[in-house]
SERO-37591 format. One record per atom (N, C-alpha, C): residue number from 1; residue in one letter; atom name; x, y negated, z negated. Coordinates in steps of 0.1 Angstrom, whole numbers. Layout:
% SERO-37591
seq,type,atom,east,north,up
NUM,A,CA,X,Y,Z
...
% end
This chain:
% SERO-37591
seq,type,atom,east,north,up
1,X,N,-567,851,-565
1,X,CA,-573,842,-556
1,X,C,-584,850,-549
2,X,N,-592,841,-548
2,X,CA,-606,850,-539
2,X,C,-612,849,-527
3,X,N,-608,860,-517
3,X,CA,-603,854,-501
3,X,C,-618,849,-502
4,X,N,-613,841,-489
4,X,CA,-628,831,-487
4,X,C,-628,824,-469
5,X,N,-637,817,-468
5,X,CA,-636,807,-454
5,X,C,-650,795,-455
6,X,N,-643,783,-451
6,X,CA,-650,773,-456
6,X,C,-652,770,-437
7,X,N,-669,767,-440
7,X,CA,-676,767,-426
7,X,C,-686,757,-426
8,X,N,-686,746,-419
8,X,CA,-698,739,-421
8,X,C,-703,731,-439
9,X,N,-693,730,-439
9,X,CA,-696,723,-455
9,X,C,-699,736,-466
10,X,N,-696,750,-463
10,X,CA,-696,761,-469
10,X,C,-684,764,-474
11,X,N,-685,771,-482
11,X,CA,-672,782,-491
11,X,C,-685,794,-488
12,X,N,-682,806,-484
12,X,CA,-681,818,-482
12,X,C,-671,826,-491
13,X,N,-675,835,-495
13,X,CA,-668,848,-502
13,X,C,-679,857,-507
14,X,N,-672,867,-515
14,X,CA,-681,879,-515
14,X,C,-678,879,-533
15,X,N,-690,882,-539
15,X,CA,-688,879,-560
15,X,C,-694,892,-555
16,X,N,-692,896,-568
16,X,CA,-698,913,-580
16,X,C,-701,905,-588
17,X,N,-715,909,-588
17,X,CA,-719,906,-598
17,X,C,-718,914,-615
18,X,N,-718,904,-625
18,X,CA,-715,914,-638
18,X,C,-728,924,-647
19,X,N,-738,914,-637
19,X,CA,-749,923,-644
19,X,C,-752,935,-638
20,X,N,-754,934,-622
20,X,CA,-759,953,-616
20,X,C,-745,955,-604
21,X,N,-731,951,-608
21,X,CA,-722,954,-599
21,X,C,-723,949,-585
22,X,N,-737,947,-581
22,X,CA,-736,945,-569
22,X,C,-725,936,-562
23,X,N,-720,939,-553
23,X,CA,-714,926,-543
23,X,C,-723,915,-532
24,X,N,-722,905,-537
24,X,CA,-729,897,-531
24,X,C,-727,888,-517
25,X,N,-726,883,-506
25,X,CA,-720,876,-496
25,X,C,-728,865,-505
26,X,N,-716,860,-508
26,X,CA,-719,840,-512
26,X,C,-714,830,-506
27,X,N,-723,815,-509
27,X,CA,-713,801,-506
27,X,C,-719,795,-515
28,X,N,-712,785,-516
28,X,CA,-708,772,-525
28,X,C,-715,760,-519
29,X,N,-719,746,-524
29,X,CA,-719,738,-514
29,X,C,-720,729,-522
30,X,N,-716,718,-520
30,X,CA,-714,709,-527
30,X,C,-723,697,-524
31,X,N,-737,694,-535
31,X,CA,-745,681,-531
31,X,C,-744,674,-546
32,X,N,-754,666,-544
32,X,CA,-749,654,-552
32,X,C,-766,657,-566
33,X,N,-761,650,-572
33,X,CA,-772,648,-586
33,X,C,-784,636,-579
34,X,N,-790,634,-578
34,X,CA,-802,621,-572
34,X,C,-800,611,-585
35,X,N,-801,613,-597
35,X,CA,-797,598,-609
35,X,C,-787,592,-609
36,X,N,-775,599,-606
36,X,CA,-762,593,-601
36,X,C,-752,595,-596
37,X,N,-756,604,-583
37,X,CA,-747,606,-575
37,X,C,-735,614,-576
38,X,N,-734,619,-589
38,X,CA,-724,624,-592
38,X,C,-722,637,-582
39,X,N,-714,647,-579
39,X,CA,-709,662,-577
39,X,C,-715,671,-582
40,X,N,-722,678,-578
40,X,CA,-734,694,-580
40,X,C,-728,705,-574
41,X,N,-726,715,-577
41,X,CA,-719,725,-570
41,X,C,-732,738,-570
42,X,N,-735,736,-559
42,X,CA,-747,751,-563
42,X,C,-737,764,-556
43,X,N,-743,776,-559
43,X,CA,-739,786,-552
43,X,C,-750,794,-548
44,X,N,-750,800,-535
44,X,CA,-764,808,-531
44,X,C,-758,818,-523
45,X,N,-764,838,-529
45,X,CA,-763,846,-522
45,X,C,-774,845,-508
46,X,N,-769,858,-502
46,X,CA,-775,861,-487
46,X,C,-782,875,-493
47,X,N,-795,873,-489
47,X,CA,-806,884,-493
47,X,C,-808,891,-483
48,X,N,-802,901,-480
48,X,CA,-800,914,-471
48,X,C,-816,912,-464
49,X,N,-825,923,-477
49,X,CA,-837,924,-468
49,X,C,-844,911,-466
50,X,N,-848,899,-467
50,X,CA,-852,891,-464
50,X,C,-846,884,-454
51,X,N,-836,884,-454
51,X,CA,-823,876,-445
51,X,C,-824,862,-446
52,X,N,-822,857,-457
52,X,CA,-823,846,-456
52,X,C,-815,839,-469
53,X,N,-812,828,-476
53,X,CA,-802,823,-486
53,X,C,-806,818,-496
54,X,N,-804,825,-509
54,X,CA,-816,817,-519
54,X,C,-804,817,-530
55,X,N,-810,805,-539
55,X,CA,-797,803,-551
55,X,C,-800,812,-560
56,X,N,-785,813,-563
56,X,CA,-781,823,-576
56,X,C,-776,814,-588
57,X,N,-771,804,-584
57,X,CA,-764,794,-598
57,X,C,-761,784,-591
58,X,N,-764,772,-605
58,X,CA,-756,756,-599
58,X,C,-742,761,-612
59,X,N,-732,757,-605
59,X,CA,-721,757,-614
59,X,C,-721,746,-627
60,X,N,-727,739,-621
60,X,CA,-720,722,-625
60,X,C,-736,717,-636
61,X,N,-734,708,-645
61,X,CA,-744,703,-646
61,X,C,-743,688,-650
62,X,N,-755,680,-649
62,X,CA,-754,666,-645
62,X,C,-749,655,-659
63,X,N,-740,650,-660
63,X,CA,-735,644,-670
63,X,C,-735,633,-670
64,X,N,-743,623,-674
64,X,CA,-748,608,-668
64,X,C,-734,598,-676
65,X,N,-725,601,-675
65,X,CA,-713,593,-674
65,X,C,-706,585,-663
66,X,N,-704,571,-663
66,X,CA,-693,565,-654
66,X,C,-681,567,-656
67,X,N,-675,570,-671
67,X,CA,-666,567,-676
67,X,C,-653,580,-668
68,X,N,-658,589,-660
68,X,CA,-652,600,-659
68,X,C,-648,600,-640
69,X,N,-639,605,-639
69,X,CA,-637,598,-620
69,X,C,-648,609,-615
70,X,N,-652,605,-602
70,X,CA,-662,610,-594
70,X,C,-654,626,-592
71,X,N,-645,633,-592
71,X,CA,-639,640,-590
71,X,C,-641,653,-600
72,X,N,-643,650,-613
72,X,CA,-643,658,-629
72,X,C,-659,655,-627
73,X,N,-659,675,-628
73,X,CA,-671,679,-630
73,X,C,-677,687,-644
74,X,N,-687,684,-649
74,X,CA,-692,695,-661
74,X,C,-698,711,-658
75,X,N,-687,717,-659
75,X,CA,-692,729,-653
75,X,C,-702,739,-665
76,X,N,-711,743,-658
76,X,CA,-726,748,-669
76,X,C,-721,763,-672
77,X,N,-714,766,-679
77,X,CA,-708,779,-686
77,X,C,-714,785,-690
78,X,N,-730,778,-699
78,X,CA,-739,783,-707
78,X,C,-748,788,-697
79,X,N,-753,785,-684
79,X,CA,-761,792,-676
79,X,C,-753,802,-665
80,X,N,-738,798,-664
80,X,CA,-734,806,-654
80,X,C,-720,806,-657
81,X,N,-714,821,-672
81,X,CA,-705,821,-677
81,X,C,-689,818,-670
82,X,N,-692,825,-657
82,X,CA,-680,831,-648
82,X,C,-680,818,-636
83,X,N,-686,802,-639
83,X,CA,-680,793,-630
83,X,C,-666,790,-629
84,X,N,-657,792,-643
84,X,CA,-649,787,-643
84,X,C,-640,797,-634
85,X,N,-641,809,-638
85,X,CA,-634,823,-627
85,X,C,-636,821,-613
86,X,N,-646,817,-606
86,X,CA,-652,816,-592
86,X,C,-648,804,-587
87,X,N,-642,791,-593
87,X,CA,-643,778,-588
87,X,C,-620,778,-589
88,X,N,-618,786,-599
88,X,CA,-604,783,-601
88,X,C,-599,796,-585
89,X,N,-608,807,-591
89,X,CA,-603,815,-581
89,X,C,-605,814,-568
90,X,N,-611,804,-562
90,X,CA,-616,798,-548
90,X,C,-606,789,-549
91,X,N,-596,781,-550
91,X,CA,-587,768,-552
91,X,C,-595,763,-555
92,X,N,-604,759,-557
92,X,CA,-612,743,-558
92,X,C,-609,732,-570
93,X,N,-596,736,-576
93,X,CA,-594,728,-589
93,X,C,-587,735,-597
94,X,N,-588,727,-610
94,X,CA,-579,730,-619
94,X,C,-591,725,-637
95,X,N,-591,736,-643
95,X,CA,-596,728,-654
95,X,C,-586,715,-662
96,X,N,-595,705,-667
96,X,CA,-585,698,-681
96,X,C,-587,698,-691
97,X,N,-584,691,-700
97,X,CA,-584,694,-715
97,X,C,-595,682,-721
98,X,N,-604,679,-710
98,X,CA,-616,674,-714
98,X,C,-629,681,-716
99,X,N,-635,676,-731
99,X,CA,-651,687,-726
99,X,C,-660,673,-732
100,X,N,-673,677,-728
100,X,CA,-683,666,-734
100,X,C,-691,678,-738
101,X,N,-703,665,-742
101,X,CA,-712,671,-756
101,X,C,-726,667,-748
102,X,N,-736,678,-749
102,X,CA,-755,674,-748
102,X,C,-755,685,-752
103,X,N,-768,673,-766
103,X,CA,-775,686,-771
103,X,C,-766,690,-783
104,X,N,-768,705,-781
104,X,CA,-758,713,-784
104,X,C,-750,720,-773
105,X,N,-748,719,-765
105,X,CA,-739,723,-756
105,X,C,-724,717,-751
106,X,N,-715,725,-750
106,X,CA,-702,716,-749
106,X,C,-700,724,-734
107,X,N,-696,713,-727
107,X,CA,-690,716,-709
107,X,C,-677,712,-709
108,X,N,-670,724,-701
108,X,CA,-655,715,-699
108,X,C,-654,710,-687
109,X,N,-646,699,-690
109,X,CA,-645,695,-675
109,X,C,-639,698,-663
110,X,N,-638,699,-652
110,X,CA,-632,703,-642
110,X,C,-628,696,-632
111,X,N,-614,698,-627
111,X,CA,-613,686,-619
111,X,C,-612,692,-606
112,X,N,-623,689,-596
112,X,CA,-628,694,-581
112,X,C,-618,687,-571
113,X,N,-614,693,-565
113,X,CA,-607,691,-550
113,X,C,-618,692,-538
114,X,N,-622,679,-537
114,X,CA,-636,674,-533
114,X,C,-634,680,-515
115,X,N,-621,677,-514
115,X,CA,-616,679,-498
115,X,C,-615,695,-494
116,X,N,-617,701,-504
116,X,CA,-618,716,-502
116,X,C,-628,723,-498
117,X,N,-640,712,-500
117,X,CA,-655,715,-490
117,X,C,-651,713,-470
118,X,N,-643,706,-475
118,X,CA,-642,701,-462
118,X,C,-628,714,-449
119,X,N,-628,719,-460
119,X,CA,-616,731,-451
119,X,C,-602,726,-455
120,X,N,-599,714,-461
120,X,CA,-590,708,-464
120,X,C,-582,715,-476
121,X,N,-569,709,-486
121,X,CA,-566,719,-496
121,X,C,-561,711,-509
% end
């Protein structure tokens, strides 16, 4: 589990990164796709010398399906290997034994504990 504190519609925690070790102060946040509303999960470090919050990765990517509950998200593995490590190890869910297809890319699905933005569990 990856201690954390959820503030203001944030998840806070601290990643290492796999490429230059560094440790990062991060959060999570959870907005929506603009074509359908669907669940977006971006994550954005805090940039020491600048002091200010700029994105490091969207976890999630936008899957133009109804058929799937608002809840089950396509997490983008191919741009941001270690979503699935960072989102299980925060609680925020549980993977399932769903994946979809674009392209050539296959996403598995994820099922988001939407109330966990919220401080809830």
């Amino acid at each position: 589990m990856i201690e954390h504190q959820v503030k203001d519609g944030y998840i806070y925690f601290k990643y290492r990164s796999e490429w230059n070790s560094r440790l990062y102060q991060c959060r999570l946040h959870l907005d929506h796709y603009a074509s359908n509303n669907r669940p977006a999960i971006v994550m954005e470090c805090y940039e020491i010398e600048g002091e200010y919050w700029e994105p490091y990765a969207e976890l999630t990517t936008n899957i133009l399906s109804d058929r799937l509950p608002v809840e089950y998200v396509a997490l983008d593995i191919n741009n941001f290997s270690r979503a699935l490590e960072v989102l299980e190890g925060l609680g925020l869910g549980s993977l399932t034994n769903i994946a979809c297809r674009s392209g050539f890319c296959t996403y598995p699905i994820f099922e988001l504990n939407l109330e966990a933005f919220e401080g809830g569990n």
